[in-house]
RORO-264330 format. One record per atom (N, C-alpha, C, O): residue in one letter; atom name; x, y, z. Coordinates in steps of 0.05 Angstrom, whole numbers. Example, Ala and Ser with C-alpha at 12.3 -4.5 7.8 and 13.67 -1.06 7.14 Angstrom:
r rest=A, atom=N, u=264, v=-114, w=156 $
r rest=A, atom=CA, u=246, v=-90, w=156 $
r rest=A, atom=C, u=264, v=-66, w=156 $
r rest=A, atom=O, u=285, v=-66, w=169 $
r rest=S, atom=N, u=257, v=-45, w=142 $
r rest=S, atom=CA, u=273, v=-21, w=143 $
r rest=S, atom=C, u=258, v=1, w=157 $
r rest=S, atom=O, u=268, v=23, w=161 $
***
This chain:
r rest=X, atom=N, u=480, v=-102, w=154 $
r rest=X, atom=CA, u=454, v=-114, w=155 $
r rest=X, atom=C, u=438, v=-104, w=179 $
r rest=X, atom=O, u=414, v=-102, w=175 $
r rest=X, atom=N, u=447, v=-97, w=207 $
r rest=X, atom=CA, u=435, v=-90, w=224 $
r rest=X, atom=C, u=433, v=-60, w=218 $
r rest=X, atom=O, u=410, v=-52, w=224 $
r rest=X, atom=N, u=445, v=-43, w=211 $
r rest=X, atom=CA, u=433, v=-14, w=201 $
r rest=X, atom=C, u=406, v=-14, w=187 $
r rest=X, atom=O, u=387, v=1, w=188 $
r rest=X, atom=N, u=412, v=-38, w=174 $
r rest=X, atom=CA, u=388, v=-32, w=146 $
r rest=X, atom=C, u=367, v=-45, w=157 $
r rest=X, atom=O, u=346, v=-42, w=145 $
r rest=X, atom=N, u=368, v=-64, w=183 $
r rest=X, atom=CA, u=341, v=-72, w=197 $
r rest=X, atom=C, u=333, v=-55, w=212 $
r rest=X, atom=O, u=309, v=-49, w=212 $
r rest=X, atom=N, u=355, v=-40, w=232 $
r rest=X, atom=CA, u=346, v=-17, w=253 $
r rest=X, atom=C, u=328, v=8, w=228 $
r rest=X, atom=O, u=311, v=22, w=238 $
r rest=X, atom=N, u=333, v=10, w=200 $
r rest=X, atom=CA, u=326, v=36, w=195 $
r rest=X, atom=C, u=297, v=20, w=182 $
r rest=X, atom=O, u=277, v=34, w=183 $
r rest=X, atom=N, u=296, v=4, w=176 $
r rest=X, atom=CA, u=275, v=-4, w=154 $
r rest=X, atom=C, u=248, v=-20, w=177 $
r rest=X, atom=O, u=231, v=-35, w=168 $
r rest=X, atom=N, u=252, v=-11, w=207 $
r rest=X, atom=CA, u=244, v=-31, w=220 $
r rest=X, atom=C, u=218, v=-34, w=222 $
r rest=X, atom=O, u=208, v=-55, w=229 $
r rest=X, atom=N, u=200, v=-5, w=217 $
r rest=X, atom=CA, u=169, v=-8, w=219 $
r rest=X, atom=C, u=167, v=-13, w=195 $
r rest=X, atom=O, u=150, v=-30, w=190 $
r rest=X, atom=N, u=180, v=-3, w=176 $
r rest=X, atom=CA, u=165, v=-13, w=150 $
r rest=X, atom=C, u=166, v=-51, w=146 $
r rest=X, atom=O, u=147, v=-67, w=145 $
r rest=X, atom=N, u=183, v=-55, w=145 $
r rest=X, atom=CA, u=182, v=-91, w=148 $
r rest=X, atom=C, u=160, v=-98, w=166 $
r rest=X, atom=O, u=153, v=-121, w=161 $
r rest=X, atom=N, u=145, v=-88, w=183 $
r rest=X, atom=CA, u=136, v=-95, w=207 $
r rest=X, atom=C, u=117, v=-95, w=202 $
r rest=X, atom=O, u=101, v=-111, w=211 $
r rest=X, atom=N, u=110, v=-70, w=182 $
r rest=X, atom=CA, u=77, v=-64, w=161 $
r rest=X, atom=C, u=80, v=-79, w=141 $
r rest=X, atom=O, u=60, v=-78, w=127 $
r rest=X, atom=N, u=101, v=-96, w=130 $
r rest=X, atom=CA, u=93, v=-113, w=111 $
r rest=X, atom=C, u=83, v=-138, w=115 $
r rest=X, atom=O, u=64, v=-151, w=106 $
r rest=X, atom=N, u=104, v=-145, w=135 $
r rest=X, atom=CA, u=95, v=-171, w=151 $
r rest=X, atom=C, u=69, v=-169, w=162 $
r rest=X, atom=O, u=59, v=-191, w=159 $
r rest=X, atom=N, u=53, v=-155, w=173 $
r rest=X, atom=CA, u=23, v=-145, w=178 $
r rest=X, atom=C, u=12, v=-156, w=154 $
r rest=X, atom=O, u=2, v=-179, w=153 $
r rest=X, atom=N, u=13, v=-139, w=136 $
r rest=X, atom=CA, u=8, v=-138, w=112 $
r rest=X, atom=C, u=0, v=-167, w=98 $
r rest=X, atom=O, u=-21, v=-177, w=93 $
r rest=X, atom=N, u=15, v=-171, w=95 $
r rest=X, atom=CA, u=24, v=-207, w=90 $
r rest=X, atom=C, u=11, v=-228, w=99 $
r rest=X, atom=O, u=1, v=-245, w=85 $
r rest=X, atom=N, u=10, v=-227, w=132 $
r rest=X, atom=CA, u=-4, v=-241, w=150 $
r rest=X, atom=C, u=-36, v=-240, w=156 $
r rest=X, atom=O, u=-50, v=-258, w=165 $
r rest=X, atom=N, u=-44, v=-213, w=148 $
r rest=X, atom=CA, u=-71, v=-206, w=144 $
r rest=X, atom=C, u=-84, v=-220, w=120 $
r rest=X, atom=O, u=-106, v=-230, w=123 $
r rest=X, atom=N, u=-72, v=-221, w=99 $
r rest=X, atom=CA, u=-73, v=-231, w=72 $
r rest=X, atom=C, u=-78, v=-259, w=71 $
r rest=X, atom=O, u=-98, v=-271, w=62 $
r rest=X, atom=N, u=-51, v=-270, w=85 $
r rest=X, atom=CA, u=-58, v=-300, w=93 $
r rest=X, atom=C, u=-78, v=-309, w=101 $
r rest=X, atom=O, u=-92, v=-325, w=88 $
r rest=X, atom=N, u=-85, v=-299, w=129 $
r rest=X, atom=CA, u=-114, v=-302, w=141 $
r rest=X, atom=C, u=-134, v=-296, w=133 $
r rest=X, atom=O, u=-153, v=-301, w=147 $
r rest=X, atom=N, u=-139, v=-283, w=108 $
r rest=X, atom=CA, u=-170, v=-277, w=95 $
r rest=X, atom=C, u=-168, v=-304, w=68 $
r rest=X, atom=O, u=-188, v=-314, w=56 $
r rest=X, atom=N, u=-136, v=-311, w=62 $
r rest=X, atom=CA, u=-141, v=-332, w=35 $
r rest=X, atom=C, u=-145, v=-358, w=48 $
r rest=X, atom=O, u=-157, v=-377, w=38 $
r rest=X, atom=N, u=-134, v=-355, w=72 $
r rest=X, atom=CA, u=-144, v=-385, w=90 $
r rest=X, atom=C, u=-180, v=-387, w=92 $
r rest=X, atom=O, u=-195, v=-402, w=79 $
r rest=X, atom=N, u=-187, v=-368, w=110 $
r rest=X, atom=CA, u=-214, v=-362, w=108 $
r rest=X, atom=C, u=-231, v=-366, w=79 $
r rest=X, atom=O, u=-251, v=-379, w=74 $
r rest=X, atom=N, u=-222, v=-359, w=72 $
r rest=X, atom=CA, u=-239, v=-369, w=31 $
r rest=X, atom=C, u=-234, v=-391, w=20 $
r rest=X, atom=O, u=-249, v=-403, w=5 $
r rest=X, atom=N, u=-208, v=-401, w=27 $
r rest=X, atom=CA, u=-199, v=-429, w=17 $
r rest=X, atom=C, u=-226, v=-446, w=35 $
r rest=X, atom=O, u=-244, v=-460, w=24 $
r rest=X, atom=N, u=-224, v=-441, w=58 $
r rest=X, atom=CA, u=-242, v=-462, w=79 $
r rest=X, atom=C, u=-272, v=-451, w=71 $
r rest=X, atom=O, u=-285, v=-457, w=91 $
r rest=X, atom=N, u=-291, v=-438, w=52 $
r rest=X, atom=CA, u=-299, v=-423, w=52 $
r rest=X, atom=C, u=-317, v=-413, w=77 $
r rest=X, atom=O, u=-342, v=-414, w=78 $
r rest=X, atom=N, u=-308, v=-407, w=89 $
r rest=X, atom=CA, u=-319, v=-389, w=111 $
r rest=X, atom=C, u=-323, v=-363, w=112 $
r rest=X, atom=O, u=-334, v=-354, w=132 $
r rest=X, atom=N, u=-314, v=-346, w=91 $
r rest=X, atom=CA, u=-314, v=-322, w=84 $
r rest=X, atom=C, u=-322, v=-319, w=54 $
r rest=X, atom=O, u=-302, v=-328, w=43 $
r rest=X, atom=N, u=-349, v=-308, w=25 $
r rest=X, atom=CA, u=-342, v=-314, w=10 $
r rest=X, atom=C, u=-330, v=-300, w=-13 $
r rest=X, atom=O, u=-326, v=-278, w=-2 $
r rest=X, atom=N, u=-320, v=-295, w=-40 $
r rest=X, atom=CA, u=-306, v=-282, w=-49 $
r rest=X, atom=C, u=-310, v=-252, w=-56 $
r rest=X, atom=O, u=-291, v=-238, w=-63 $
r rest=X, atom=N, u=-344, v=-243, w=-53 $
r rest=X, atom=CA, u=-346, v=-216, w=-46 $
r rest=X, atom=C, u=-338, v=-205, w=-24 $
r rest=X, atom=O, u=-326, v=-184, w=-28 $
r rest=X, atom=N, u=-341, v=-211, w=-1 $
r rest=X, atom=CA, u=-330, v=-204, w=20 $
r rest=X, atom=C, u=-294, v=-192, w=25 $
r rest=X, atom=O, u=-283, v=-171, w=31 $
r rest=X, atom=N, u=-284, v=-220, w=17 $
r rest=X, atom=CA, u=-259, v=-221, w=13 $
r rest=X, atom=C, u=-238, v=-194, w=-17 $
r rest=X, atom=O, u=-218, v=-179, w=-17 $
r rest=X, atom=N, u=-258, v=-203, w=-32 $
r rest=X, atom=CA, u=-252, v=-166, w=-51 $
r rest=X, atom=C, u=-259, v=-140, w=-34 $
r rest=X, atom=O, u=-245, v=-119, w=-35 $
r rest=X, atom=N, u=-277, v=-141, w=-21 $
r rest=X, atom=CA, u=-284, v=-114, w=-8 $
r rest=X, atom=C, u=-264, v=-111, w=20 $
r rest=X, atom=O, u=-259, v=-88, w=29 $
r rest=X, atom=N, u=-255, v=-128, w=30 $
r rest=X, atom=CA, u=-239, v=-127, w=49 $
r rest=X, atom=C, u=-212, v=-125, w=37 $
r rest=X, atom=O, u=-197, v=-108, w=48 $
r rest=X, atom=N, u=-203, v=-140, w=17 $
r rest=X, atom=CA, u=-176, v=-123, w=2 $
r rest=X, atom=C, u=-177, v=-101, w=-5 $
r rest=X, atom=O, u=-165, v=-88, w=12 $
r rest=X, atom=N, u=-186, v=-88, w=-21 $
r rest=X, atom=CA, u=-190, v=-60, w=-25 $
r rest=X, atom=C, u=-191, v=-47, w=-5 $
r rest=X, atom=O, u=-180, v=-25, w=-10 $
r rest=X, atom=N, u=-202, v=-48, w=28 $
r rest=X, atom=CA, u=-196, v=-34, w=47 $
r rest=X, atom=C, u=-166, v=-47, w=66 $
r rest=X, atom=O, u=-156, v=-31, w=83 $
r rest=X, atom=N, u=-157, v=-70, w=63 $
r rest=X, atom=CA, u=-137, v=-62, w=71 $
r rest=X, atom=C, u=-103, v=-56, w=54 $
r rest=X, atom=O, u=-79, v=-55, w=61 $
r rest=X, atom=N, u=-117, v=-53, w=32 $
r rest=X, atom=CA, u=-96, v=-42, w=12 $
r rest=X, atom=C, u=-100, v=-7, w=7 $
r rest=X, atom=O, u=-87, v=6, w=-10 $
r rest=X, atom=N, u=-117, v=1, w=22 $
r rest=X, atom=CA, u=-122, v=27, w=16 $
r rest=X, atom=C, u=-105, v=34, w=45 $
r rest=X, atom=O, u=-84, v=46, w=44 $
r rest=X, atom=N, u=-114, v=25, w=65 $
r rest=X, atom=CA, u=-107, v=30, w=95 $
r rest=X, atom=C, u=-74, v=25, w=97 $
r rest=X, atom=O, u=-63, v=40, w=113 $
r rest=X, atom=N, u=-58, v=7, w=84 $
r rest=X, atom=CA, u=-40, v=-3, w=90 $
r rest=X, atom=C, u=-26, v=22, w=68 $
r rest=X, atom=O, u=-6, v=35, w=76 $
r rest=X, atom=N, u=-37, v=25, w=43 $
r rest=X, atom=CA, u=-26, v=52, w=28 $
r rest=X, atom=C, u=-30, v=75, w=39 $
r rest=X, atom=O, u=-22, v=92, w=23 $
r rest=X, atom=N, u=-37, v=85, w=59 $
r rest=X, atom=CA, u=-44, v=110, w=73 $
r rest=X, atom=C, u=-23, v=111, w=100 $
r rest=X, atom=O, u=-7, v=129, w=105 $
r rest=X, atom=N, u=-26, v=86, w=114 $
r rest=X, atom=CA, u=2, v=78, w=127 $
r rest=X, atom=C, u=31, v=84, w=119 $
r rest=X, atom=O, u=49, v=98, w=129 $
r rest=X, atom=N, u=30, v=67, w=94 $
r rest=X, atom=CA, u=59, v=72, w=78 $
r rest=X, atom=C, u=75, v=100, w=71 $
r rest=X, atom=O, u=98, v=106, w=74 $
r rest=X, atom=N, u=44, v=118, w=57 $
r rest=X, atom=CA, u=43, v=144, w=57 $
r rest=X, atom=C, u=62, v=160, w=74 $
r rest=X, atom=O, u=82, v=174, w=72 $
r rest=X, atom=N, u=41, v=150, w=97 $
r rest=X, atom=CA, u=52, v=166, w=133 $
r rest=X, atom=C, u=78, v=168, w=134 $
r rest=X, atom=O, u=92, v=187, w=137 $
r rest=X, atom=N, u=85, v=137, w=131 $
r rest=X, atom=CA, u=116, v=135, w=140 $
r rest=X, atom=C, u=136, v=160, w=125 $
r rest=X, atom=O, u=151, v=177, w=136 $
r rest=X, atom=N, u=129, v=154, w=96 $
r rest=X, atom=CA, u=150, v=173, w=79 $
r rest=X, atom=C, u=142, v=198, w=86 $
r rest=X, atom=O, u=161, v=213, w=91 $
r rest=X, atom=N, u=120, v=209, w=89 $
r rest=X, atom=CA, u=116, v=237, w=96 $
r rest=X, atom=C, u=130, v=240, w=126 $
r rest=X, atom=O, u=144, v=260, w=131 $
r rest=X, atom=N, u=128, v=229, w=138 $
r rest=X, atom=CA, u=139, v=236, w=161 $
r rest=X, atom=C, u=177, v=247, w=163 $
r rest=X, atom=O, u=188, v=266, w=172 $
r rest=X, atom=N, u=191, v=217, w=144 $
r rest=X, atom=CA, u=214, v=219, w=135 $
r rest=X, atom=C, u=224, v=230, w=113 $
r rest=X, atom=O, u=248, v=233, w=109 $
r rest=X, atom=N, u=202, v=239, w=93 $
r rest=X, atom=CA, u=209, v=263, w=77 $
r rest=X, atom=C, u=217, v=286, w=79 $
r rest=X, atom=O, u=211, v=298, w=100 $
r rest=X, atom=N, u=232, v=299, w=60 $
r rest=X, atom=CA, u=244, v=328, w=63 $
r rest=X, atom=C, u=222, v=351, w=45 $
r rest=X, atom=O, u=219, v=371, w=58 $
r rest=X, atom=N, u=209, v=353, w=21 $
r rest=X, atom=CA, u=194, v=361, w=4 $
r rest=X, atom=C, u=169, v=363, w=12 $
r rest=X, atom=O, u=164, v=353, w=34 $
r rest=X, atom=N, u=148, v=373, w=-2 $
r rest=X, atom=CA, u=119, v=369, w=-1 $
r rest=X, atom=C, u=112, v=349, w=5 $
r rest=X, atom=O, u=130, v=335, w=-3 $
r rest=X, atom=N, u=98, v=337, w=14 $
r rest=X, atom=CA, u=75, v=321, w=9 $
r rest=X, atom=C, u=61, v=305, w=-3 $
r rest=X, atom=O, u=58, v=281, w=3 $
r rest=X, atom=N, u=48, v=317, w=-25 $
r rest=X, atom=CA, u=44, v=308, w=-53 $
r rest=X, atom=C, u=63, v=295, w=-68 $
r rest=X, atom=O, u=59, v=273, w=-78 $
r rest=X, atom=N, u=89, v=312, w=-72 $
r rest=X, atom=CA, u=111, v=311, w=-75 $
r rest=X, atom=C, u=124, v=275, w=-70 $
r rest=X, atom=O, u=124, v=256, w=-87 $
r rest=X, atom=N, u=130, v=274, w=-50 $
r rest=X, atom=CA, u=138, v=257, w=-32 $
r rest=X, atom=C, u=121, v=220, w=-39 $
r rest=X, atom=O, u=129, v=197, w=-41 $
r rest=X, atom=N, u=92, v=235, w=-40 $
r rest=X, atom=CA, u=77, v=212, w=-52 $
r rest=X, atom=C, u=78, v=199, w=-85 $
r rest=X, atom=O, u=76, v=177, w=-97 $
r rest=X, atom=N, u=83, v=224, w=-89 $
r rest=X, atom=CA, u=85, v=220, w=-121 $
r rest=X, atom=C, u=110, v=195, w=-124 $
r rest=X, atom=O, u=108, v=172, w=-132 $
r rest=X, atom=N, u=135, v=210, w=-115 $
r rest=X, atom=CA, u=161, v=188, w=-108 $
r rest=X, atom=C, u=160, v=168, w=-100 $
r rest=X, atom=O, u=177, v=152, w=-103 $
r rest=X, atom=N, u=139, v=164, w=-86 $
r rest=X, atom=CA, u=131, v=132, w=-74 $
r rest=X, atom=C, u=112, v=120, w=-88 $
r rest=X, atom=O, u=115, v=98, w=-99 $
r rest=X, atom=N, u=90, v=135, w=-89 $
r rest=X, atom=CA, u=72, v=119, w=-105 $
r rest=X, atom=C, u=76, v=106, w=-131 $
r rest=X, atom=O, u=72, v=82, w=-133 $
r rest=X, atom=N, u=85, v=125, w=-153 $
r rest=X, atom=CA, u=86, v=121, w=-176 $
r rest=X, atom=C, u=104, v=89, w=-180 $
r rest=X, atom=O, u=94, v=70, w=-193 $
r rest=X, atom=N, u=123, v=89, w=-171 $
r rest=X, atom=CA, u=139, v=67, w=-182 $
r rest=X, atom=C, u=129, v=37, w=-165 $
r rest=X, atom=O, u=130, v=14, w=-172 $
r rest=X, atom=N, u=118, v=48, w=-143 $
r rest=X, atom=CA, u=95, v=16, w=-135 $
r rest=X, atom=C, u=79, v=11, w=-151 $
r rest=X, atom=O, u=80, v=-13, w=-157 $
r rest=X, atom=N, u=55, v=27, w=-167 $
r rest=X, atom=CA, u=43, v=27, w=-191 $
r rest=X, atom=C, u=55, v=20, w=-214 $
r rest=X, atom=O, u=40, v=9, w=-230 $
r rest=X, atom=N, u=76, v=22, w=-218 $
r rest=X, atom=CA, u=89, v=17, w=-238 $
r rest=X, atom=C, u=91, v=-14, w=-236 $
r rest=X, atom=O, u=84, v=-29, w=-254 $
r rest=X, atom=N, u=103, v=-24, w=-209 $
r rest=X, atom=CA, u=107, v=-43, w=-205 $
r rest=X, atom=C, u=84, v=-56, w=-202 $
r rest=X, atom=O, u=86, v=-78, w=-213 $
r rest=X, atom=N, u=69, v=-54, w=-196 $
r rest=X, atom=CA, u=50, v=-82, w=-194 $
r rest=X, atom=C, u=35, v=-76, w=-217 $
r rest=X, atom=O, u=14, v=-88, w=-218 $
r rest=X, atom=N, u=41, v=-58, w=-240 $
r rest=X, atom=CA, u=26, v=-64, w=-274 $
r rest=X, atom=C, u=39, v=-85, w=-281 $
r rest=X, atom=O, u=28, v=-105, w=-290 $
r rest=X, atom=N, u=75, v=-81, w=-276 $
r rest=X, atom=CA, u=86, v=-96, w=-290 $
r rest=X, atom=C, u=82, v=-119, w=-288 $
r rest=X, atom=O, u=80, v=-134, w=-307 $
r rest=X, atom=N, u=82, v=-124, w=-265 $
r rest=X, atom=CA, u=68, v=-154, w=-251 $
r rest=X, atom=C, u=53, v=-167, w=-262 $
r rest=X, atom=O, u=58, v=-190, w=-270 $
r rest=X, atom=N, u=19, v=-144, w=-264 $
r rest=X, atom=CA, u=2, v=-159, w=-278 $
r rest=X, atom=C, u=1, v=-160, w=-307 $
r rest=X, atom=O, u=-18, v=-169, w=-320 $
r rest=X, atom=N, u=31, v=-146, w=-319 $
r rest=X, atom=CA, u=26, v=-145, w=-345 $
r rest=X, atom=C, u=46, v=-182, w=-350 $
r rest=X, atom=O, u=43, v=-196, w=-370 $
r rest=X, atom=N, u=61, v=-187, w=-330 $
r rest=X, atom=CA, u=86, v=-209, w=-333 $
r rest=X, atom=C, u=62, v=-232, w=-321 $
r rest=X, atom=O, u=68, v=-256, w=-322 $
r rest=X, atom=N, u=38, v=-225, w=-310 $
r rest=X, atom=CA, u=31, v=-249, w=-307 $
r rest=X, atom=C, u=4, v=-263, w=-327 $
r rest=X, atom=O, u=-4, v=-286, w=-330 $
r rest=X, atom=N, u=-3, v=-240, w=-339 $
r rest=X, atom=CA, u=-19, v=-236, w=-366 $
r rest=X, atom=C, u=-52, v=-231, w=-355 $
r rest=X, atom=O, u=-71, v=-242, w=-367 $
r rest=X, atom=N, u=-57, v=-212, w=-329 $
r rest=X, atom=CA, u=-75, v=-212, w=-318 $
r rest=X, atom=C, u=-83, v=-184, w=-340 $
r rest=X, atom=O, u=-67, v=-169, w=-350 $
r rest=X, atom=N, u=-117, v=-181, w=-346 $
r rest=X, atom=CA, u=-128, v=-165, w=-361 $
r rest=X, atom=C, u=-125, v=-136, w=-349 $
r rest=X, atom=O, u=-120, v=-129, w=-326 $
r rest=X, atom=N, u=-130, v=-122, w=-376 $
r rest=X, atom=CA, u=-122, v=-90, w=-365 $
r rest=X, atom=C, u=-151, v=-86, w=-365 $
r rest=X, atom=O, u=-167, v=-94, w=-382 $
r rest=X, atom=N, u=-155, v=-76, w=-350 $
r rest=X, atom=CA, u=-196, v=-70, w=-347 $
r rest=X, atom=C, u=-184, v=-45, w=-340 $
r rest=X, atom=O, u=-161, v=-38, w=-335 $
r rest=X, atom=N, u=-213, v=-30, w=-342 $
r rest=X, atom=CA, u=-217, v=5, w=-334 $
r rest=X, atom=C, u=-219, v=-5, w=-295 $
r rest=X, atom=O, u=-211, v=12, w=-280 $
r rest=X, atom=N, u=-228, v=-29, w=-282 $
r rest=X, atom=CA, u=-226, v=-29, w=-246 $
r rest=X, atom=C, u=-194, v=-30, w=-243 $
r rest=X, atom=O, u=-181, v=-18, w=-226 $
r rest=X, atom=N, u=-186, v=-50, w=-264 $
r rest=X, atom=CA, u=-155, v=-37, w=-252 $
r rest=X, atom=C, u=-141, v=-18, w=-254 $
r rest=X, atom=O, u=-123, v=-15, w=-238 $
r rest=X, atom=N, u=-146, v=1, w=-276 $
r rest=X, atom=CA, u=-134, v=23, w=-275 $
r rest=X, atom=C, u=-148, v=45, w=-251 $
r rest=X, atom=O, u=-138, v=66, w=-243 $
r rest=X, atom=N, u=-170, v=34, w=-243 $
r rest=X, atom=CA, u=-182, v=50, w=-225 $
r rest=X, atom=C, u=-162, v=50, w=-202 $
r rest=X, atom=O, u=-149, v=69, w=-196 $
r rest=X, atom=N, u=-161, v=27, w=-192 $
r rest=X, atom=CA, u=-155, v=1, w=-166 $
r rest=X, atom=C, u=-121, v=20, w=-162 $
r rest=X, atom=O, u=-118, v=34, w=-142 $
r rest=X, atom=N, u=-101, v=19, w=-181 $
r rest=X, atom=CA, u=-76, v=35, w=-187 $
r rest=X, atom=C, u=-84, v=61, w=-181 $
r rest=X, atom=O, u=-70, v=71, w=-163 $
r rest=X, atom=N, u=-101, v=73, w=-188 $
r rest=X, atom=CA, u=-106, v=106, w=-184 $
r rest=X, atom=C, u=-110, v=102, w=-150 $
r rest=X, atom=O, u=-93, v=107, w=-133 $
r rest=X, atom=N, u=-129, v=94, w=-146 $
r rest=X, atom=CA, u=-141, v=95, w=-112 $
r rest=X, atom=C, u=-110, v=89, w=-100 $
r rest=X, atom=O, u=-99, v=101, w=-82 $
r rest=X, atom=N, u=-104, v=75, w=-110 $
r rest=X, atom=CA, u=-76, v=64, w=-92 $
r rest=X, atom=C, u=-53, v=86, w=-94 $
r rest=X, atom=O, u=-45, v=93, w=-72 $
r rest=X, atom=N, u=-42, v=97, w=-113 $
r rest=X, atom=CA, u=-33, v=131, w=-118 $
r rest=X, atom=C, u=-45, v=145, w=-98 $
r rest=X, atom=O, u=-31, v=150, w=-79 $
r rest=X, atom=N, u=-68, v=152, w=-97 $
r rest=X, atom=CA, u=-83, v=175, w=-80 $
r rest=X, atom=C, u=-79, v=171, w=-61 $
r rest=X, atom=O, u=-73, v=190, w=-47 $
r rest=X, atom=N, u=-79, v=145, w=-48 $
r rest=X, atom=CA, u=-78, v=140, w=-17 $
r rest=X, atom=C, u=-47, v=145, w=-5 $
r rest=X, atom=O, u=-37, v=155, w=15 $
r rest=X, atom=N, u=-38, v=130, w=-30 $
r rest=X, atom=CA, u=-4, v=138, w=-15 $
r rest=X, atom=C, u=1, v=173, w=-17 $
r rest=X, atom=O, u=12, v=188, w=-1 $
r rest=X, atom=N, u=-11, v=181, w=-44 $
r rest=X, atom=CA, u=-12, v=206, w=-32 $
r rest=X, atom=C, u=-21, v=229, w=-9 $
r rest=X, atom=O, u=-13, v=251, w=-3 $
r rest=X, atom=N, u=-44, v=211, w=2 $
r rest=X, atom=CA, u=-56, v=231, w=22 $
r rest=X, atom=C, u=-36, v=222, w=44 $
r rest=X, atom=O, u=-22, v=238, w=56 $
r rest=X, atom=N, u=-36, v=191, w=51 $
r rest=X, atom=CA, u=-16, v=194, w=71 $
r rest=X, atom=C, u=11, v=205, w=73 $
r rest=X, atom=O, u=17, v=211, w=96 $
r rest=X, atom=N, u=24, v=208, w=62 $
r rest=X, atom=CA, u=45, v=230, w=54 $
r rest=X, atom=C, u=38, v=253, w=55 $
r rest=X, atom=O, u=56, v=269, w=61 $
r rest=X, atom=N, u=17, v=261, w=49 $
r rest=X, atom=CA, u=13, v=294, w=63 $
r rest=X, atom=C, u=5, v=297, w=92 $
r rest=X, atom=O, u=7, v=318, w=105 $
r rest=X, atom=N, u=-7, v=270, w=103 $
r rest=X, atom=CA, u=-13, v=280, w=127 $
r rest=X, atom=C, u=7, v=269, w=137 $
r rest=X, atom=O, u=12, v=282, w=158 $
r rest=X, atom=N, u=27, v=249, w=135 $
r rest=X, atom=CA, u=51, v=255, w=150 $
r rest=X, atom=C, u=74, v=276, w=146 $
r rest=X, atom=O, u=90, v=279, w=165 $
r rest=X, atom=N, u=78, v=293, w=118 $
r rest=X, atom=CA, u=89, v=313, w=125 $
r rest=X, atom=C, u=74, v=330, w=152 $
r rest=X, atom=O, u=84, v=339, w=172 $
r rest=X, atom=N, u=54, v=331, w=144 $
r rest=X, atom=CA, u=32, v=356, w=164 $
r rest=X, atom=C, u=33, v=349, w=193 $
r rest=X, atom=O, u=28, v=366, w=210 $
r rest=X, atom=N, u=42, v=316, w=200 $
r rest=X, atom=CA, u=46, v=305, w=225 $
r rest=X, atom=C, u=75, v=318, w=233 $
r rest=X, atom=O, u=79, v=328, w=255 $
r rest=X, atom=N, u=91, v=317, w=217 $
r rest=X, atom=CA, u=123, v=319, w=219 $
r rest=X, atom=C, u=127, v=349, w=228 $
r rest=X, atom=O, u=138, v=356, w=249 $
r rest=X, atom=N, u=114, v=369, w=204 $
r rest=X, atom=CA, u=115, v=399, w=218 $
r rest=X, atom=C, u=105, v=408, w=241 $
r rest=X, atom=O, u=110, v=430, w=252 $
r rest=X, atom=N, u=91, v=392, w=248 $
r rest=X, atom=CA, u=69, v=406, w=279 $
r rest=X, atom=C, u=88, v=397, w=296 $
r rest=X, atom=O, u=87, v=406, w=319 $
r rest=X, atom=N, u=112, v=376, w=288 $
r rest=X, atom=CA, u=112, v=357, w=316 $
r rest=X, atom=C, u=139, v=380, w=318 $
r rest=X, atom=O, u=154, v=380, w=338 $
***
């Protein structure tokens, strides 16, 4: 158990971010002090930011391309949160298939720029 915390330790660390950021914008809307346009435009940036992060990490700790690398990460998070919204019976609209693509791309780019970080270094 302590291997798998020493190795997994920024990534937990970006989820818990993650998480806690989340909290604090549904608290904020619950109280409405923030209102629900806001709160969509601020998810979408920190789900893009936090996928570009995620990116980083594996590119950095990847062995392959780039692209590559993202594809392996991305794809099966996509996967996973269709399944999600397909198990929770949320609609398939053309913004979510968008919303999944943007979210692919980003984990992709960050995975190229952390391979591209990893080779310079």
């Amino acid at each position: 158990m302590k291997n798998f915390l020493k190795k997994y330790k920024k990534t937990l660390i970006l989820i818990s971010l993650f998480i806690i950021t989340i909290l604090i914008f549904s608290f904020l809307n619950y109280t409405y002090i923030i209102n629900d346009t806001i709160i969509s435009i601020v998810n979408y940036i920190l789900v893009i930011i936090y996928s570009i992060i995620f990116g980083i990490q594996r590119g950095i700790k990847g062995k392959s391309k780039g692209y590559i690398i993202g594809l392996k990460f991305g794809i099966p998070i996509i996967l996973i949160l269709f399944i999600f919204g397909r198990i929770l019976n949320f609609p398939l609209y053309f913004s979510n298939i968008l919303y999944y693509f943007i979210i692919l791309i980003s984990i992709i780019f960050g995975s190229i720029i952390g391979k591209n970080k990893k080779d310079q270094s």
